[in-house]
DSSP file (Angstrom, degrees, kcal/mol; ACC not computed):
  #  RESIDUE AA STRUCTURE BP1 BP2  ACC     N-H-->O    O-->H-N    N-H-->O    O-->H-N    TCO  KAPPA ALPHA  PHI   PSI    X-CA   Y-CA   Z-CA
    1    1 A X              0   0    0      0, 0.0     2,-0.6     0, 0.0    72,-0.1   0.000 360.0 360.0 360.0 143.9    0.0    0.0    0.0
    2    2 A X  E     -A   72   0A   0     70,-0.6    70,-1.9     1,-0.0     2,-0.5  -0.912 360.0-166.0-119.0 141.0    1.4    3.4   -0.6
    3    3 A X  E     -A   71   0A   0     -2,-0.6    68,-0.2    68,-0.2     2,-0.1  -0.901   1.5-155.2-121.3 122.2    0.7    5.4    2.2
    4    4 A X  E     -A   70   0A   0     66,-0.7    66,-0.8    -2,-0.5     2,-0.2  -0.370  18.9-173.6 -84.2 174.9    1.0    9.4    2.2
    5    5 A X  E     +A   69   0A   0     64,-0.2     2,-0.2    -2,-0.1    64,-0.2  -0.644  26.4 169.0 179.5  82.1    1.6   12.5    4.9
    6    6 A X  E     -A   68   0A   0     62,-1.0    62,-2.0    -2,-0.2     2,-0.4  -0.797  20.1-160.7-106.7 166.6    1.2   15.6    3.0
    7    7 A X  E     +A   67   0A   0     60,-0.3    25,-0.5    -2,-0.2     2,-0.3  -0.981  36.6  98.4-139.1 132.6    0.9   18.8    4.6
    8    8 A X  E     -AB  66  31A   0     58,-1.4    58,-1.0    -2,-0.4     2,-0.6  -0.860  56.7 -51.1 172.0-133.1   -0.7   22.0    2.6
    9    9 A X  E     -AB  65  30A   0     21,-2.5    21,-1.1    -2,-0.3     2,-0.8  -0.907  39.6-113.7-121.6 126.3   -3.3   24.2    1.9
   10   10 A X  E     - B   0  29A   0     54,-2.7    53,-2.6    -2,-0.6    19,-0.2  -0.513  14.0-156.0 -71.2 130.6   -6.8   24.0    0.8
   11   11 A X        -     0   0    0     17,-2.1     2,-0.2    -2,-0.8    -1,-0.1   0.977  68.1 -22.0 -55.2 -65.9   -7.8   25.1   -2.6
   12   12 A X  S    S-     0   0    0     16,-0.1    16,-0.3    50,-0.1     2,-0.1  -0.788  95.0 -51.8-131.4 179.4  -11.4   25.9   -2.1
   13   13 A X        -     0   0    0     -2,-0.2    48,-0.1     1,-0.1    45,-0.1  -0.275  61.4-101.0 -85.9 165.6  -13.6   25.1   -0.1
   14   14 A X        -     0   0    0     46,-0.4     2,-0.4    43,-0.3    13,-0.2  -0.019  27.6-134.6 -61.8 174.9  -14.4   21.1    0.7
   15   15 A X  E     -C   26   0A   0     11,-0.9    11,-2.4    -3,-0.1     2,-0.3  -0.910  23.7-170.1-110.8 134.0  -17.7   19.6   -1.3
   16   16 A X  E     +C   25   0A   0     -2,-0.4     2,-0.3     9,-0.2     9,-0.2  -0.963  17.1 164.2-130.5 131.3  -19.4   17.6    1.7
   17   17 A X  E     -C   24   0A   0      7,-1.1     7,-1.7    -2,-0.3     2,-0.4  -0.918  31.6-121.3-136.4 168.5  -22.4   15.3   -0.1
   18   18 A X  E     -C   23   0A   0     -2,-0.3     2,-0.4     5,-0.2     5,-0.2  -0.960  17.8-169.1-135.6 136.3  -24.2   12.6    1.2
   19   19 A X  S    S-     0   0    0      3,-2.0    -2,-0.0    -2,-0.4     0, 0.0  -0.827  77.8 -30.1-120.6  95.7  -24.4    9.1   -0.1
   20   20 A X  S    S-     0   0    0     -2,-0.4    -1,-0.1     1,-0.2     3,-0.1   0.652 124.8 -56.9  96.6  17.9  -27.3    6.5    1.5
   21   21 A X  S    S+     0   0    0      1,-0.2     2,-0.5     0, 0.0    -1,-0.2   0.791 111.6 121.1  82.4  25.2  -26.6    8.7    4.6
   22   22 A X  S    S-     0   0    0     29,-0.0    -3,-2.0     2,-0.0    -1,-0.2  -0.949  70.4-119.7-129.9  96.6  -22.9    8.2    5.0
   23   23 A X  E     -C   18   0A   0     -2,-0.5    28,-1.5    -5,-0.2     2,-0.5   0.010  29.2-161.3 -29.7 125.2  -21.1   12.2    4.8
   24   24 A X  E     -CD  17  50A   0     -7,-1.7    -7,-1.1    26,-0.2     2,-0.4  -0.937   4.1-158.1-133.1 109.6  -18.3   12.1    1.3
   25   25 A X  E     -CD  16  49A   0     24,-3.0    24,-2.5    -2,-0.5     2,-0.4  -0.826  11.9-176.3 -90.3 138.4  -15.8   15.0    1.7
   26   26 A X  E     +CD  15  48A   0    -11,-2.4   -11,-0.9    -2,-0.4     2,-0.3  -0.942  23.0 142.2-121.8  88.4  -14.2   16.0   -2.0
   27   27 A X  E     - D   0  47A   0     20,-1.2    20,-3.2    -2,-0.4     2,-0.5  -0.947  44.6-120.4-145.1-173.6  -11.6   18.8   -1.7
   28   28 A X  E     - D   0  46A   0    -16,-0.3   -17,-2.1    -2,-0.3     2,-0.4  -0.880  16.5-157.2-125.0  96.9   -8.2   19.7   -3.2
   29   29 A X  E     -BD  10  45A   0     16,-1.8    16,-1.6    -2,-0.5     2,-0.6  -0.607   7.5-154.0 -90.7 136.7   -4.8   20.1   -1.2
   30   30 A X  E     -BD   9  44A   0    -21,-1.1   -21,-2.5    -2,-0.4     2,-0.3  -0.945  16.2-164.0 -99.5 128.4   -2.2   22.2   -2.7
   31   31 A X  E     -BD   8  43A   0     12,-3.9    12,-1.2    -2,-0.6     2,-0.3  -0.841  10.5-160.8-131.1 157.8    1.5   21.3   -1.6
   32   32 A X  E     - D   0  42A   0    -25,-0.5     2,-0.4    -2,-0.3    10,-0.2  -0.907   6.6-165.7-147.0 109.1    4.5   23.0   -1.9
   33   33 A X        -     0   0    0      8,-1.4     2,-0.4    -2,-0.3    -2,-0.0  -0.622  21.9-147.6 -82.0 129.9    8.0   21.4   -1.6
   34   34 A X        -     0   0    0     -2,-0.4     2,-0.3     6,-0.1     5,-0.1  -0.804  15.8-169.2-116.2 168.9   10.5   24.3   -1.1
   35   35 A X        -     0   0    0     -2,-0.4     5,-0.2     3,-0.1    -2,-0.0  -0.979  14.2-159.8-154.7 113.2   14.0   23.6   -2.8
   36   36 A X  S    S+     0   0    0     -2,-0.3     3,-0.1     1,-0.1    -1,-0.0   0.284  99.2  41.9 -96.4  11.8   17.2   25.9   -2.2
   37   37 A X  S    S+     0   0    0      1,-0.3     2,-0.3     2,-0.0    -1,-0.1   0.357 127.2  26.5-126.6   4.8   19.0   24.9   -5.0
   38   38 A X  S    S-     0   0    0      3,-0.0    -1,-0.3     0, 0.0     3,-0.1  -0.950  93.5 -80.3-157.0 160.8   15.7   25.0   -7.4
   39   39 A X        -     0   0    0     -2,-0.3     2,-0.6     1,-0.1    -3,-0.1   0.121  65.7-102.4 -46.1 139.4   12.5   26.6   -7.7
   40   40 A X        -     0   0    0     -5,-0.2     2,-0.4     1,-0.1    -1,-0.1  -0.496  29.7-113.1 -59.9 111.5   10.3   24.8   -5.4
   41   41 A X        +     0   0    0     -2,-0.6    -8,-1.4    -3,-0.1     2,-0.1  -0.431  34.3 166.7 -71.0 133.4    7.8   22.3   -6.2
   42   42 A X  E     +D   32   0A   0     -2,-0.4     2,-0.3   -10,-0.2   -10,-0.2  -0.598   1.0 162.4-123.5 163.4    4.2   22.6   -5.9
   43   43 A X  E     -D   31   0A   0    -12,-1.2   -12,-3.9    -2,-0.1     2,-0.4  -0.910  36.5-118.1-169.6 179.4    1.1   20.3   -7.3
   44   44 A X  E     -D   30   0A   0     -2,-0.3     2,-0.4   -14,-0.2   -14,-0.3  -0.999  25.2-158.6-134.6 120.9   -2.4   20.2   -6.3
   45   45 A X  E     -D   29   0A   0    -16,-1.6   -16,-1.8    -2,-0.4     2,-0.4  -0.957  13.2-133.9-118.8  92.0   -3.7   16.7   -5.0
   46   46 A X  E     -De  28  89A   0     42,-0.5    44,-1.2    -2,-0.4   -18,-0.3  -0.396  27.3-163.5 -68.9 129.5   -7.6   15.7   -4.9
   47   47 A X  E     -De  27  90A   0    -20,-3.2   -20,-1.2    -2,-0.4     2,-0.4  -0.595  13.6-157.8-100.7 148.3   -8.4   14.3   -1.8
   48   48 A X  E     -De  26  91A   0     42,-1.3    44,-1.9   -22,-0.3     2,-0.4  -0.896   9.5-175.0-129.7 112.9  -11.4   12.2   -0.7
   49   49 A X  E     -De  25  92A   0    -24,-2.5   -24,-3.0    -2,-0.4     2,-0.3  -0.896   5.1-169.8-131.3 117.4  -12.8   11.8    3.3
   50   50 A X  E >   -D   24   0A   0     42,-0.5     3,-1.1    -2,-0.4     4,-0.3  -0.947  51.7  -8.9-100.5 154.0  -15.7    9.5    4.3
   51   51 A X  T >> S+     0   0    0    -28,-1.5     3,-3.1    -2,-0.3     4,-0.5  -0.120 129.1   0.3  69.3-177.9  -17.7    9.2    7.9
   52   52 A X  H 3> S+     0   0    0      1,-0.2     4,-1.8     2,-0.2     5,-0.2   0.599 137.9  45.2 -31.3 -27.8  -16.2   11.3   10.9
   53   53 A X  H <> S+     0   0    0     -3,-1.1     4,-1.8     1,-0.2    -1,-0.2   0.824 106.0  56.5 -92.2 -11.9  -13.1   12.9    8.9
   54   54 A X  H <> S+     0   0    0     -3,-3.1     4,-0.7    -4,-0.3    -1,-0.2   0.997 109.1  54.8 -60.5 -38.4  -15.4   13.8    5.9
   55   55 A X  H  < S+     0   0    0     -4,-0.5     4,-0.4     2,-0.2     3,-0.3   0.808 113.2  38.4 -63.1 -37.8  -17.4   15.8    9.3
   56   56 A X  H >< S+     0   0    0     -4,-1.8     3,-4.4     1,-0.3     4,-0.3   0.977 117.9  56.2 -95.3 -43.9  -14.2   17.8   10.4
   57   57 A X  H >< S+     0   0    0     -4,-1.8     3,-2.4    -5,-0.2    -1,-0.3   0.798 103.2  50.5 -41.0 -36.3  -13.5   18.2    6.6
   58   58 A X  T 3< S+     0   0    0     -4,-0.7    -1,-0.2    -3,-0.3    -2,-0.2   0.517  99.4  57.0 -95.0 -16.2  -16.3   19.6    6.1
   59   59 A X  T <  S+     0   0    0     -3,-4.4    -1,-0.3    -4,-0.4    -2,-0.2   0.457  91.3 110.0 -89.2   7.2  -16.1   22.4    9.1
   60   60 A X    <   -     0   0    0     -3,-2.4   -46,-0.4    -4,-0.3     2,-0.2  -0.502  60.8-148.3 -93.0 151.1  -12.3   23.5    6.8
   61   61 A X    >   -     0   0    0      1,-0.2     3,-1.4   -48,-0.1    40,-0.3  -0.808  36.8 -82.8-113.6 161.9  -12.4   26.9    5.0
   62   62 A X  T 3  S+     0   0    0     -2,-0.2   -51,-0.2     1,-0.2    -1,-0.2  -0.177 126.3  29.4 -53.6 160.9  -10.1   27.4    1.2
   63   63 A X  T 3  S+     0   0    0    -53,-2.6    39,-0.2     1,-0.1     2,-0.2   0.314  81.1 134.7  58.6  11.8   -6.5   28.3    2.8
   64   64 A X    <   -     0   0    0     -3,-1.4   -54,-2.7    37,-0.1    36,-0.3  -0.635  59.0-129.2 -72.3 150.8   -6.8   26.2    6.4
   65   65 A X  E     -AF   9  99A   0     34,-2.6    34,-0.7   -56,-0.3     2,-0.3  -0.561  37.1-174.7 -48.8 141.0   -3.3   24.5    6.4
   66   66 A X  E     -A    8   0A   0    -58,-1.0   -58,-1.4    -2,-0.2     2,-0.5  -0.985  36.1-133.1-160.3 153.7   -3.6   21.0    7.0
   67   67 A X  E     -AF   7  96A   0     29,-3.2    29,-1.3    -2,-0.3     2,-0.4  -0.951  28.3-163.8-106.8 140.1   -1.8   17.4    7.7
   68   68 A X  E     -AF   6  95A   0    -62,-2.0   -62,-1.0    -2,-0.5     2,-0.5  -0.964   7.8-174.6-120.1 119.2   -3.4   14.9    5.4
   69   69 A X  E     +AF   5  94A   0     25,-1.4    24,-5.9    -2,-0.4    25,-2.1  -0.980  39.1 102.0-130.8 120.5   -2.7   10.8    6.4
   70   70 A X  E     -AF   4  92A   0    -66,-0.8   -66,-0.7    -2,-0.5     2,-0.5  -0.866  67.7 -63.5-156.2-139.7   -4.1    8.5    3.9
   71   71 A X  E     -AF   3  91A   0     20,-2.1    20,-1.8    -2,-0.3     2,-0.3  -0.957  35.3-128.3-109.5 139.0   -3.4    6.0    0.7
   72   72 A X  E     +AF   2  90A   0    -70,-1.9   -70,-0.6    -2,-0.5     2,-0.2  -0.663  40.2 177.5 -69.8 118.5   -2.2    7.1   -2.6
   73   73 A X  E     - F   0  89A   0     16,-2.4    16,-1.2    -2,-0.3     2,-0.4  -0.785  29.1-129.4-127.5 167.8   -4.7    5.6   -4.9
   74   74 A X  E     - F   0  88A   0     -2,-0.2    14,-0.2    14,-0.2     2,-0.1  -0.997  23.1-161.2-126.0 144.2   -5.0    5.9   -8.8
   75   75 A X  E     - F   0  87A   0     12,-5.8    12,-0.7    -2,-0.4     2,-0.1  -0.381   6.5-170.9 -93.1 179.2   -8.6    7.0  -10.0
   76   76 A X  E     + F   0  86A   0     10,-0.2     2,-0.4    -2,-0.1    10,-0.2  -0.464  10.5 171.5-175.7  97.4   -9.7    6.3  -13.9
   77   77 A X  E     - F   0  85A   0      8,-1.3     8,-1.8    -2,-0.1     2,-0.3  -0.784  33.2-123.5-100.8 164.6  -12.8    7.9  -14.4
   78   78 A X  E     - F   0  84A   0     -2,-0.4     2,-0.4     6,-0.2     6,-0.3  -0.832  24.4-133.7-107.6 158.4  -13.5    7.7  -18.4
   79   79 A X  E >>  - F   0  83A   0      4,-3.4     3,-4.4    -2,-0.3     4,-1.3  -0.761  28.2 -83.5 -98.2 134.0  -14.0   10.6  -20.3
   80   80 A X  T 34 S+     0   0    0     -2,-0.4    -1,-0.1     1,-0.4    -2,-0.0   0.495 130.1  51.6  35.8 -60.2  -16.6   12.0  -23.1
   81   81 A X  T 34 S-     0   0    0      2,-0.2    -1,-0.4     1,-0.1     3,-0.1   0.245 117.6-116.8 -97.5  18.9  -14.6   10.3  -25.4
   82   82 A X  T <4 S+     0   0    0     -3,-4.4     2,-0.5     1,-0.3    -2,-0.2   0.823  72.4 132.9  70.6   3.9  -14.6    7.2  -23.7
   83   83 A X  E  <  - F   0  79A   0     -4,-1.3    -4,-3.4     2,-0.0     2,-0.4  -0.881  59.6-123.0-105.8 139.7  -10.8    7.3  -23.1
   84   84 A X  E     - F   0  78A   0     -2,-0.5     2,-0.4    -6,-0.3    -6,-0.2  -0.646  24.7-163.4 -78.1 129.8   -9.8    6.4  -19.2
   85   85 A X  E     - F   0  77A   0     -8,-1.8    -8,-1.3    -2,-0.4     2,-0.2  -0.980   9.6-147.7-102.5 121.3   -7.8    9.4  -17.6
   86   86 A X  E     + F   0  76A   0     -2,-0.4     2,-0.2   -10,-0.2   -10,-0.2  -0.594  23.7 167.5 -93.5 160.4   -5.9    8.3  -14.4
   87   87 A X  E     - F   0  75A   0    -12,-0.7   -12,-5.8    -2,-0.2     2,-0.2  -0.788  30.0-116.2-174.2 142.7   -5.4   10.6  -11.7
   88   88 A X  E     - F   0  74A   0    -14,-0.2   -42,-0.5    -2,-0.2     2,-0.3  -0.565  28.0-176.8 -99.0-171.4   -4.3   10.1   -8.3
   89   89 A X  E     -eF  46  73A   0    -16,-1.2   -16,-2.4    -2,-0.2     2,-0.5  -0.948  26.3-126.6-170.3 143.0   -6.1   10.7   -5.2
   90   90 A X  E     -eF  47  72A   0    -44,-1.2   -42,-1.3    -2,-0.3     2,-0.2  -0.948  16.2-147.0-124.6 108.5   -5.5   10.6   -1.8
   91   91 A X  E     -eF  48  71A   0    -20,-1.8   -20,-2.1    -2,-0.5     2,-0.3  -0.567  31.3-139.2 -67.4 125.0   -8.1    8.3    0.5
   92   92 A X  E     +eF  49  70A   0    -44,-1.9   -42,-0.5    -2,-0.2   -22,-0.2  -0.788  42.3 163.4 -99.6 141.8   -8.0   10.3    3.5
   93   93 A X  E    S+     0   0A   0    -24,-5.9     2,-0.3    -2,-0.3   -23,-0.2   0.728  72.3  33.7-120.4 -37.4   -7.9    8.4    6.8
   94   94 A X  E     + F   0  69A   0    -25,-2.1   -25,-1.4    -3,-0.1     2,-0.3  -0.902  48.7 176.9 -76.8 120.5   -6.8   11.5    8.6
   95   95 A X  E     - F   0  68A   0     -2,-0.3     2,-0.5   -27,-0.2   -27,-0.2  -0.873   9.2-174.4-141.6 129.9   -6.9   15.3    8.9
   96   96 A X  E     - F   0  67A   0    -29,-1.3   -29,-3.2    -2,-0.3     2,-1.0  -0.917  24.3-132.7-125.2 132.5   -5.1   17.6   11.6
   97   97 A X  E     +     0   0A   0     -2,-0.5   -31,-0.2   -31,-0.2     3,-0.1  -0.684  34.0 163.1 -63.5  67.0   -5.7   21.0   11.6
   98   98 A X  E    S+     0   0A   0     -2,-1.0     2,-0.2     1,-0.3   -32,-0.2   0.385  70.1  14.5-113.2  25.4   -2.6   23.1   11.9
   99   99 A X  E    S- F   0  65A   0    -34,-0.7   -34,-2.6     3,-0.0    -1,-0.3  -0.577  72.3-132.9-162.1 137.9   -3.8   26.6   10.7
  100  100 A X        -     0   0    0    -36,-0.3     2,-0.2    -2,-0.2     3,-0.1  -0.570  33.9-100.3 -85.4 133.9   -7.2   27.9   10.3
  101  101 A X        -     0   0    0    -40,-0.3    -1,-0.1    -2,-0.2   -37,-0.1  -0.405  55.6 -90.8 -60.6 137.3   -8.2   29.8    7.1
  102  102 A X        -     0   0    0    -39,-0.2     2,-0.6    -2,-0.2    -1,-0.1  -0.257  37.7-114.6 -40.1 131.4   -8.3   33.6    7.9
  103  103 A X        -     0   0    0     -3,-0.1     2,-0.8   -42,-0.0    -1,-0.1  -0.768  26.7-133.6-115.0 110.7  -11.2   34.7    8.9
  104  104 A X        -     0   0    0     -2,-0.6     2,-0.2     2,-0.0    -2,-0.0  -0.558  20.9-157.0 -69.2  54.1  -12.8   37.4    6.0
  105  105 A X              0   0    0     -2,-0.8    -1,-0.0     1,-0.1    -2,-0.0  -0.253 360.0 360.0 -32.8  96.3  -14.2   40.6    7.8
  106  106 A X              0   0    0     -2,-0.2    -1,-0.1     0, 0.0    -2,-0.0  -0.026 360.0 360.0 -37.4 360.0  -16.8   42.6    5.9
């Protein structure tokens, strides 16, 4: 099993929907490897949460900081044209909070 620890940002905010009565959190972590001998490297990782962590996911605003523990999975949803696109995706088993998005003041 390949198992991840990423640490980063949220993109927007998560998509919380409910399937049969069972909470599915959707959201999108952006990560950022910083590099002193090259420009740093960043990518943006879709994440997926069921049952209690999809619920704390679901309380996170775009830009909370976060630790992410799950599996590195590969998706292959097919497309339009009937051709399979892989993407990974990270089943999340975890989520720790370690900065709250900024709070927007009207």
């Amino acid at each position: 099993m390949k198992r991840a620890q990423l640490v980063g940002q949220l993109v927007d905010n998560p998509l919380i929907r409910f399937v049969r009565q069972h909470p599915i959190a959707t959201f999108t972590l952006d990560v950022c490897e910083p590099s002193s001998e090259s420009p740093s490297f960043a990518f943006s990782l879709p994440c997926v949460a069921w049952g209690a962590v999809a619920e704390t996911v679901g309380q996170l605003r775009a830009a909370a900081l976060v630790r992410v523990q799950g599996r590195l999975c590969w998706y292959s949803p097919r497309a339009t044209t009937g051709q399979e696109q892989s993407t990974p995706v990270v089943n999340v088993r975890a989520v720790t909070v370690l900065a709250p998005a900024a709070v927007e003041v009207r």
